[in-house]
N, C-alpha and C positions, 0 to 999 in steps of 0.2 A: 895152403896159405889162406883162400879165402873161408875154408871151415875155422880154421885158427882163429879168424879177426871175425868171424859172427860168431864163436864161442865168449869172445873178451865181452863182446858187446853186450850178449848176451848175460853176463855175468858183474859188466856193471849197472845194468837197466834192473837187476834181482837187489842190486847192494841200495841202489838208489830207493827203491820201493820197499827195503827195511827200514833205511833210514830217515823215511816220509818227507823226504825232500828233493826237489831237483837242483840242479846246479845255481840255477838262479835265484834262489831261496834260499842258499844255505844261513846259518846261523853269522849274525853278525860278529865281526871281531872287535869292532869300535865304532860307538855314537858320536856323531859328532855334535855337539852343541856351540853353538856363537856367544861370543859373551861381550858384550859391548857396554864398556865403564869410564869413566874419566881418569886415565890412569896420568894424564896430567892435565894441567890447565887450574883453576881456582879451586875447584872440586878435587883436586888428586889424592888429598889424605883420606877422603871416601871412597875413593876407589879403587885405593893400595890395599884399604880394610876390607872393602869388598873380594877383592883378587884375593887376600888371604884368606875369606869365607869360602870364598865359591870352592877355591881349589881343595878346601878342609872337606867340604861337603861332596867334592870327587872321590876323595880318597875314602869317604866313608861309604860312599856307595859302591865302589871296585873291591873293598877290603872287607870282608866278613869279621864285625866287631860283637862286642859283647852287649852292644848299645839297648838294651830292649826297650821294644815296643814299636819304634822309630820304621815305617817301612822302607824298603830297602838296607836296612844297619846292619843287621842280620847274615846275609848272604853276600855271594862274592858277584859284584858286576850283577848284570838284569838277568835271571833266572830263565825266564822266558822267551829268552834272545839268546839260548846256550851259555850265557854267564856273559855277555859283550859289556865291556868295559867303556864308562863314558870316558871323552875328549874333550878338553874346552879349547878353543879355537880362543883366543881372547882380539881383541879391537878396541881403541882409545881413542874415544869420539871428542874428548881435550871438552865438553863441556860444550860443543856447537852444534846444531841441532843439524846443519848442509855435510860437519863429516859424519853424524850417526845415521846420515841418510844412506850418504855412499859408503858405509862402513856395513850397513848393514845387506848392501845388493851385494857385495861384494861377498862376504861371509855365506850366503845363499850360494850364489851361481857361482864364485871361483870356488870359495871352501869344502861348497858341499854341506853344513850343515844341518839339519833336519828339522834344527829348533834353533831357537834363539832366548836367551834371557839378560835383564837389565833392567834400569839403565841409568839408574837415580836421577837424573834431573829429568822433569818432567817435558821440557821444550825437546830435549833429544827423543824422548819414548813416543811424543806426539810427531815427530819428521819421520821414526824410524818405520813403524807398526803401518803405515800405509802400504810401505815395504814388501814386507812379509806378510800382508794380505793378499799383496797381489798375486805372491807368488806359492801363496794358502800356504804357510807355514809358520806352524805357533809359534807367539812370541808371550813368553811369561815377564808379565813386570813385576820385578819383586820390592823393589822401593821407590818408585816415584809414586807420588801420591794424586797429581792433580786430577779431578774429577771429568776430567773432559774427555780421560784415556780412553775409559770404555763409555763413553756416552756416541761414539761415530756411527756405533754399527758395524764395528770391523768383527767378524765370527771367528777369529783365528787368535783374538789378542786375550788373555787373564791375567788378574792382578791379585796376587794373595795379600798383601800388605793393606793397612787401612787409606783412605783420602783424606783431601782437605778438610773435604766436609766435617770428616766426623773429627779429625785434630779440632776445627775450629768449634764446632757444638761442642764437645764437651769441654775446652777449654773456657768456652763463654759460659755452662753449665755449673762449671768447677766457681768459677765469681760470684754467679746468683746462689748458689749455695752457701759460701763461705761469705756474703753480707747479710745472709739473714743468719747465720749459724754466731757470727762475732757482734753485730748490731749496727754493720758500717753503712754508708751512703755513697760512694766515692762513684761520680758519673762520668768524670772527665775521664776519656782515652785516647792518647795516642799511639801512632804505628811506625815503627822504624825498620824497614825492609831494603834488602841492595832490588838491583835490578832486573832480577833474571823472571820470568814467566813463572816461575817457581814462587815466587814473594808478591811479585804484583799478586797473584790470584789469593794468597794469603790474605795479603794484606785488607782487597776489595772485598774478600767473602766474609773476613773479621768484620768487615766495616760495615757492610750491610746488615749483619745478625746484631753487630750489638747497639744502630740506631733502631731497629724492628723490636728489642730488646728496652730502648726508651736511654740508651747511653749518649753522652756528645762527644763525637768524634772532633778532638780540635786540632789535628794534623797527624797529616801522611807525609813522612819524608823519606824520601830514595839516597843511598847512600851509591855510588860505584863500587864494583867488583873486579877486582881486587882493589883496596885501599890503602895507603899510607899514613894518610891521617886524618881522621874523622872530628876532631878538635869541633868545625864549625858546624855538622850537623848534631853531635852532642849539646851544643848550646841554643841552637834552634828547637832543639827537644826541649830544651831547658822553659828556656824563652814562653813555652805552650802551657807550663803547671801544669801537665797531668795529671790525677791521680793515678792509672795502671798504664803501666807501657808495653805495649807488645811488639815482639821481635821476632824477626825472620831475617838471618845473617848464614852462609858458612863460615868454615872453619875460623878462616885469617881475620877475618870483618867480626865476627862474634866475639872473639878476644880482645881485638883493640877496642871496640866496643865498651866491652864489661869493664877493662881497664880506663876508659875516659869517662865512664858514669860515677867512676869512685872519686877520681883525680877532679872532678869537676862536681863532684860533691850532689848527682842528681838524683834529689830525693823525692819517691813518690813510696804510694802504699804498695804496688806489686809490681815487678815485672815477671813477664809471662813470654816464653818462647814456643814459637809453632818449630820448629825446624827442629830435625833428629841429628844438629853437630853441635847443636850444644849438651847431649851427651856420648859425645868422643871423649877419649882420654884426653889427648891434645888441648879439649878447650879445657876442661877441668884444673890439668897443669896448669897451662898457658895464661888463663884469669887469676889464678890463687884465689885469697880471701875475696877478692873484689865479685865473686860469683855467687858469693854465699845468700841465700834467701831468694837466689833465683827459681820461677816455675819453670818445668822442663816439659816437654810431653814422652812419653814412653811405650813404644809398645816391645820394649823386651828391657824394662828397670833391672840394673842390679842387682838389687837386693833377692828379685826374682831368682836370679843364680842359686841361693842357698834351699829354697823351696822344694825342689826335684832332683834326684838322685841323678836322671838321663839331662837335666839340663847344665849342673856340675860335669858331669862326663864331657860333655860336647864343649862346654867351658874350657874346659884343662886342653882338651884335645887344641882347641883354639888357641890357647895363651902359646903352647909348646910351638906352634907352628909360626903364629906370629911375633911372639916375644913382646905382647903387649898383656897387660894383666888381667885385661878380661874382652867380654864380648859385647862389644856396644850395642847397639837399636840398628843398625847399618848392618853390621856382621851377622846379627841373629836371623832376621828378615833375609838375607841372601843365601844364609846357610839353608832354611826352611825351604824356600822356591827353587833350589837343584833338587833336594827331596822332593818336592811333591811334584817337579817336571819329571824325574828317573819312574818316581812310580807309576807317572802318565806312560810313559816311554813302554814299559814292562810291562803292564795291563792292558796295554796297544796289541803287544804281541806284534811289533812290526817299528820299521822305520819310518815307515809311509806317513808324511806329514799330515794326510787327513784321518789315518787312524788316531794319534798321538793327538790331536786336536777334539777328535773323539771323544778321547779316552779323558781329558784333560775334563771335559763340560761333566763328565763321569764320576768325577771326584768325589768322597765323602770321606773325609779325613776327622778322627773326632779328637777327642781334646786328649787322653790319652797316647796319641801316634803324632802330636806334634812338638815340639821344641818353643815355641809362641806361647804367652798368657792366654790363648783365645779357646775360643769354645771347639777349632777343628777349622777344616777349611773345606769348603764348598761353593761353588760357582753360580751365580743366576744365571737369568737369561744375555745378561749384558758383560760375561763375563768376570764379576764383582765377587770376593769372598766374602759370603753375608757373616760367615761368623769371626772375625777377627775387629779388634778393639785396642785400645788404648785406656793408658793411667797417666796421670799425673804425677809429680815428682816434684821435692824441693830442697833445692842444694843448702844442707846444712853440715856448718863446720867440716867442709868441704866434702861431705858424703851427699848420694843421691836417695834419698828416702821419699818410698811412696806413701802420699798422703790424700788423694783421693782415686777411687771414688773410697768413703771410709770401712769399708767391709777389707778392704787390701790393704788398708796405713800400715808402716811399719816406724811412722814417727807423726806425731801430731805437726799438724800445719800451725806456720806461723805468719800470721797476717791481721796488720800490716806491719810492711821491714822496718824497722829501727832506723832513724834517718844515721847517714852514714857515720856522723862527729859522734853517734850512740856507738858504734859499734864496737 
C-alpha cells in the first residue's frame, strides 16, 4: 500500500513538472473585473450605454473575432492565462460619490476582483480610487474626465479617456480660431452648468481660460439635477446677452434645456457644450430641431464610424447588442478601456494586482490597435494617456458633423447661429 501511494505521488509531482505549474498557479479560469457605473440615479442612460459597452467589449475579448488589429479581438479569452475568460462584477454607485466608495471596497474584498474600471462622474472616481490604492489594485478610468483624478499621487489609478483640460482648451481654441477665420468680436460669455463636481469644475476652468483669454464672463448659473423646469434660469441666461453660451448639462437637464432656449427664443452667436450627453442619441431625439447649430465636443464623432473598416465592425457589433443605432462618445471610450485593461491583464501574465498595474504603466497601444480618433494610448508618470484627443462637432439639420480642428471637417462650420425667428 505505501509503495502504491509513493508511486501516485511520485507520478503526479512528474505530470506537475510537465505541466510547469503547481497547484497554486494553475491557469486562471476567470478574471474578475469590478465595474462601477450609474446604472441609475440622474446619470442612468450613461450607464445603461456604458453597461452595453463594457459587456460588448467582454464578449470581444472571451470570443475570438475576426476584428483585426484590435489586441485581444483576435483570440479567445487572455492567451497567456490559458485562454481565462474575463467577468464583470457590475455595482451602481446611483451617481453618489459615499456608495462608489463602498461599492468599490466592497467589489475588492467580498468580490474578489483584481481590477476595477469606471466610473463616469468624476466626484464617484475621486471617492472611489482612494480605495483601491489602498488596497494596490488598479482602477482604469475610462470616462470621467476631471483633471484632479490623476493629479493625487495615487500609482495604481489610469485614465485613457481625455480631461477637462483639454475639452476646455480646445473648445476655447475652436472660438479664437473661428473669430478670426469669419471676422467676428463676440466677448460676452456665459456658463450654464447643473451641480455636480463634474460642471462646477467645467464651468471654473472655462472661466478662468477665457478671462486669461481677455473674454467677459457675465454669469455662471447652476441649474439643479435632476430638473423639471428650468423656465427661470433660461431667462436669467436671457437677462445676461451673451454672445456664446457654454454648457455642461446630462441627459434630462440638456434637453429641457435646448428645448426652453428655442421656446424662449435665446438668441446668441454659439452655444458650445463640454459634456459627452449631448451626443447620446437620447438627447439628439429628445431636443429635435431645437439642437440644430449646437457645438458638441467629441472624442469618438459619428461620422468617425464610416472612416475604419474595424470601427464599422465594433459599431454594428454595438448597435446588435444594444438596439440603439450607433456608438456614442460614452460607449466607445468604455469599449476601448476593457481592451486596453484585458491586454494589461494578459501581458501581466498573472492576476496579481501589482503585476496588472505594472503591466498597465507598460502600455504603448498605437493608433492602429485602437478604436478611438487618437494617436494610441500610453500612460505618463501620473497615469494620463498622453496620446488621446478630442474634435469638435456641429449639430446640423439634425446630424453631428465634425468641423474642427479643419484637417477632420466633414462639413463646414456655421457661425454665428441664425437667431432662432431665422431658422
Amino acid at each position: 500500500m505505501k509503495s502504491t501511494r509513493s508511486w501516485l505521488i511520485i507520478l503526479f509531482l512528474i505530470g506537475i513538472l510537465f505541466m510547469g505549474t503547481f497547484p497554486g498557479e494553475a491557469a486562471e479560469k476567470t478574471v474578475r473585473i469590478g465595474a462601477l457605473w450609474p446604472l441609475s440615479g440622474p446619470a442612468s442612460r450613461e450607464g445603461q450605454e456604458a453597461k452595453a459597452a463594457v459587456e460588448l467589449a467582454k464578449d470581444i475579448i472571451n470570443n475570438k473575432t475576426d476584428l483585426k488589429g484590435v489586441p485581444m479581438a483576435e483570440t479567445e479569452g487572455l492567451p497567456n492565462l490559458g485562454g481565462a475568460k474575463i467577468e464583470i462584477v457590475w455595482a451602481d454607485h446611483q451617481g453618489k460619490p459615499e456608495i462608489g466608495r463602498a461599492e468599490t471596497e466592497r467589489l475588492i474584498t467580498v468580490e474578489k476582483v483584481v481590477a476595477m474600471i469606471g466610473a463616469y462622474q468624476s466626484a464617484v472616481v475621486l471617492a472611489a480610487t482612494p480605495v483601491s490604492e489602498r488596497y494596490g489594485v488598479p482602477f482604469l478610468v475610462a470616462d470621467a474626465t476631471n483633471p484632479d483624478i490623476c493629479k493625487k499621487g495615487l500609482k495604481t489609478v489610469f485614465r485613457t479617456t481625455p480631461i477637462n483640460t483639454v475639452y476646455v482648451r480646445d473648445a476655447q481654441d475652436m472660438i479664437d480660431e473661428f473669430q478670426k477665420k469669419f471676422g467676428t468680436y463676440y466677448k460676452k460669455i456665459a456658463f450654464s452648468h447643473d451641480p455636480s463636481f463634474q460642471g462646477v469644475d467645467f464651468s471654473r476652468e472655462g472661466k478662468e481660460l477665457a478671462e486669461n483669454r481677455g473674454y467677459q464672463v457675465v454669469g455662471m448659473v447652476a441649474t439643479q439635477d435632476p430638473a423639471t423646469d428650468v423656465t427661470p434660469d433660461v431667462l436669467k441666461i436671457k437677462s445676461l446677452q451673451p454672445d456664446i453660451l457654454i454648457l455642461h448639462h446630462y441627459s434630462a437637464n440638456a434637453i429641457l434645456f435646448q428645448k426652453a432656449f428655442g421656446k424662449y427664443k435665446l438668441d446668441v452667436k454659439a452655444m458650445i457644450a463640454y459634456s459627452n450627453s449631448y451626443n447620446l442619441s437620447d438627447f439628439l431625439n429628445g431636443a429635435g430641431k431645437e439642437a440644430d447649430y449646437l457645438f458638441t465636443p467629441g472624442t469618438f464623432p459619428p461620422r468617425i464610424i464610416g472612416t475604419q473598416a474595424k470601427i464599422q465592425q465594433v459599431n454594428e457589433m454595438f448597435r446588435k447588442r444594444s438596439g440603439l443605432d450607433r456608438m456614442s462618445d460614452v460607449a466607445a471610450r468604455d469599449i476601448q478601456a476593457l481592451l486596453v485593461l484585458a491586454d494589461a491583464i494578459n501581458r501581466a501574465k498573472s492576476v496579481d494586482p501589482k503585476a496588472i498595474v505594472k503591466a498597465l504603466s507598460e502600455t504603448n497601444l498605437t493608433q492602429n490597435q485602437v478604436i478611438m480618433p487618437w494617436k494610441g494610448v500610453k500612460f505618463d508618470a501620473t497615469g494620463e494617456n498622453v496620446l488621446s484627443s478630442i474634435v469638435m462637432q456641429q449639430i446640423q439639420k439634425g446630424q453631428y458633423e465634425i468641423i474642427w480642428p479643419s484637417h477632420m471637417e466633414s462639413a463646414k462650420p456655421i457661425w454665428p447661429a441664425p437667431k432662432w425667428d431665422e431658422r
